[in-house]
Every structure is written in structure tokens, then in C-alpha cells.
C-alpha positions in Angstrom: 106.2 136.3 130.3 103.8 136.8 127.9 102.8 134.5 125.4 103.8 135.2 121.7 101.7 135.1 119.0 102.1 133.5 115.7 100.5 134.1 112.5 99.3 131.5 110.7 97.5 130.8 107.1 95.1 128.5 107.7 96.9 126.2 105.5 99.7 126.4 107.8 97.8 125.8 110.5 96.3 123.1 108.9 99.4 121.6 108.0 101.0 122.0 111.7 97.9 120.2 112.7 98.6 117.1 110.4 102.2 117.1 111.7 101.3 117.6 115.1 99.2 114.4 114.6 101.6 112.1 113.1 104.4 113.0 115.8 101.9 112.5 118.7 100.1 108.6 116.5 102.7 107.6 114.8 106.3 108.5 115.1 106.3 108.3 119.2 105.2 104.8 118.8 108.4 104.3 116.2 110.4 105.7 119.0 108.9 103.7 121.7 109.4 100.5 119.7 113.1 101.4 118.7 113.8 102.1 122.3 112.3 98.6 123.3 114.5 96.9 120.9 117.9 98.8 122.0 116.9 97.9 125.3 117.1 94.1 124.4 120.2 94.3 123.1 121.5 94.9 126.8 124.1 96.9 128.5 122.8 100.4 127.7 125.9 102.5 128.6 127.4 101.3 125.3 125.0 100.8 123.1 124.3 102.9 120.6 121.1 102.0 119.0 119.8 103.3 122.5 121.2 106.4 122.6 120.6 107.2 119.3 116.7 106.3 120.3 116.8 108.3 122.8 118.0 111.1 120.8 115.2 110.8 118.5 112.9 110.6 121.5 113.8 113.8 122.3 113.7 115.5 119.1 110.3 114.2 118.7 109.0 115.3 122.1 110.5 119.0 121.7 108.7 119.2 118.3 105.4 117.9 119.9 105.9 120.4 122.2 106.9 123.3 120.1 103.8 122.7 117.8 101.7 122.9 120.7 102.8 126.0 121.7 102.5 127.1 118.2 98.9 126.3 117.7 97.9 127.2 120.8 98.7 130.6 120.5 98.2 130.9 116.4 96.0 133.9 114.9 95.1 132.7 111.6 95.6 135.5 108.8 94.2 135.4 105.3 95.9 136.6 102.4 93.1 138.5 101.5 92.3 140.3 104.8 90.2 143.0 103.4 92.6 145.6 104.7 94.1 147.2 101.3 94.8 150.3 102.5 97.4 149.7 105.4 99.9 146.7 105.4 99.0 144.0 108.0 99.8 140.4 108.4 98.9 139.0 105.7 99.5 141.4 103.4 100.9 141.3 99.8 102.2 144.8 99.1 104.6 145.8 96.5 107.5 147.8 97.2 110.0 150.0 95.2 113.1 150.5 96.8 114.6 154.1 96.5 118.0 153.7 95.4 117.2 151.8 92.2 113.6 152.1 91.8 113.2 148.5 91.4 109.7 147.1 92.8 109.4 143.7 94.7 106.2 142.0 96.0 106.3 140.3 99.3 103.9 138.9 101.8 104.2 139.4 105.0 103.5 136.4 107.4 104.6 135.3 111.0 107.3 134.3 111.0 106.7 130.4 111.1 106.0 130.6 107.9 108.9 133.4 106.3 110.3 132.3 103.3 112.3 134.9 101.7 112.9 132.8 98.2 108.9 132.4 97.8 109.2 136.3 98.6 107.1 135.8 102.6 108.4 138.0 104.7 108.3 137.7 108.3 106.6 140.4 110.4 109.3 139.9 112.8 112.3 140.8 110.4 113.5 144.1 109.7 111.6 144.9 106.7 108.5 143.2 108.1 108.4 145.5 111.5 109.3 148.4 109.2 106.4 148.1 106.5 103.3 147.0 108.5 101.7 149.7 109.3 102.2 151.9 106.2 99.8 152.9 103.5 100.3 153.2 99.7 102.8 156.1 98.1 104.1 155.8 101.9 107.9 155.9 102.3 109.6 153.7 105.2 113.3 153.3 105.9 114.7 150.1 108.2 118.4 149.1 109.1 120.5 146.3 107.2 124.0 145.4 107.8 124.9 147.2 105.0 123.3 150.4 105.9 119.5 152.1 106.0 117.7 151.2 103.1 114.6 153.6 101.8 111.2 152.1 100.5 108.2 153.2 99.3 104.8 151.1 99.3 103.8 150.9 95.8 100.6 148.6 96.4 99.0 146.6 99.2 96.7 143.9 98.5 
């Protein structure tokens, strides 16, 4: 299976750095200690503070690992790429939808770091598969539940 890649600001990347960090220095060591002290408590089929540790033990080991995986295989993006005349990851472009004519701006990102209320849109998505690529004045349609929807690139920055 090949490995999928993830687009990254490098402030994202930074920050999944950080986090990667703390899980690995500080927050397995909390686990290991609260695992430690469940275990003194005795009989650990019925007690809870273990399971609940080891729970948490997991959580923390999936998101070590997920991280991992994340980084390992990121391609940091700028939002300023220097590509203005196609949309690309990283991408601000400003669309005008057809049926109303009103224009949004969105940035398109991987899609660790889509967040369609701050307007980032992952490349992944729908919209995001259906824009990159395009140049400005050019029209693209994608699917939605409710039906095809019809924009046009107004501006790519």
C-alpha cells in the first residue's frame, strides 16, 4: 500500500512536532505513573483506576503513532507557493459560485489541517479535488448531496 502524503504548513508541522514531543516526554510518563499507582491498589480485574490507565495508555500510544506517520510522510506547503496561475496546495483562490454569483476565498490544505469555518479546505474533499488544478476565469463543477454545484476561479494567490 502506498504511503499517503500529507500536506503540511510548516507551522503545522511545527506544531505536530511540539505535540509529538510532549506525548512521547511527558504524558507517557503520566501514564506510566498512573498505571503504577492503579497497580498498587491491587486486584486489577476490578479496578478501575487501571483500566481507565490503560485506556489512556492507549490513546496516547495511537496518537504517538499517528503523528509519526504523519510527519514522516508530510510535504510542507507554503501559502505563498509562487504558483498564481494554477490552484495547488497551498493555494488561496477565490471562487464565485454560479448560481448566486457570490465569491468565497478558501485555502486549500491537506487535509490535517481543513478547517472549513477558518475557510481551509481540504485537497481531499470534494471541492478541494475539484479546484486544484484550475486556472483563473476557469469554471469547475463537483458533486454535493444536494446536487452539482458550478464554480468559477475568480483569483488564485
Amino acid at each position: 500500500m502506498p504511503e499517503e502524503k500529507n500536506y503540511l504548513t510548516k507551522d503545522k508541522y511545527e506544531e505536530f512536532k511540539k505535540e509529538l514531543d510532549n506525548l512521547k516526554h511527558v504524558r507517557r510518563k503520566e501514564v506510566a505513573e498512573s498505571l503504577e499507582y492503579a497497580k498498587s491498589l491491587g486486584d486489577l480485574s476490578e479496578n478501575a483506576e487501571y483500566h481507565e490507565a490503560r485506556d489512556m495508555q492507549a490513546v496516547v500510544e495511537d496518537r504517538i503513532f499517528r503523528l509519526e506517520t504523519i510527519l514522516k510522510s508530510a510535504i510542507i506547503v507554503s501559502s505563498s507557493n509562487g504558483s498564481n496561475t494554477i490552484v495547488v496546495v497551498g493555494s488561496v483562490v477565490t471562487v464565485e459560485k454560479e448560481s448566486d454569483g457570490k465569491s468565497q476565498t478558501y485555502t486549500i490544505v491537506g487535509s490535517e489541517e481543513a478547517d472549513t469555518g477558518s475557510g481551509k479546505i481540504s485537497v481531499r474533499s470534494p471541492f478541494g479535488s475539484a479546484v486544484v488544478g484550475k486556472s483563473k476565469n476557469e469554471t469547475f463543477t463537483f458533486t454535493t448531496p444536494t446536487g452539482k454545484i458550478k464554480y468559477k476561479v475568480i483569483d488564485i494567490k
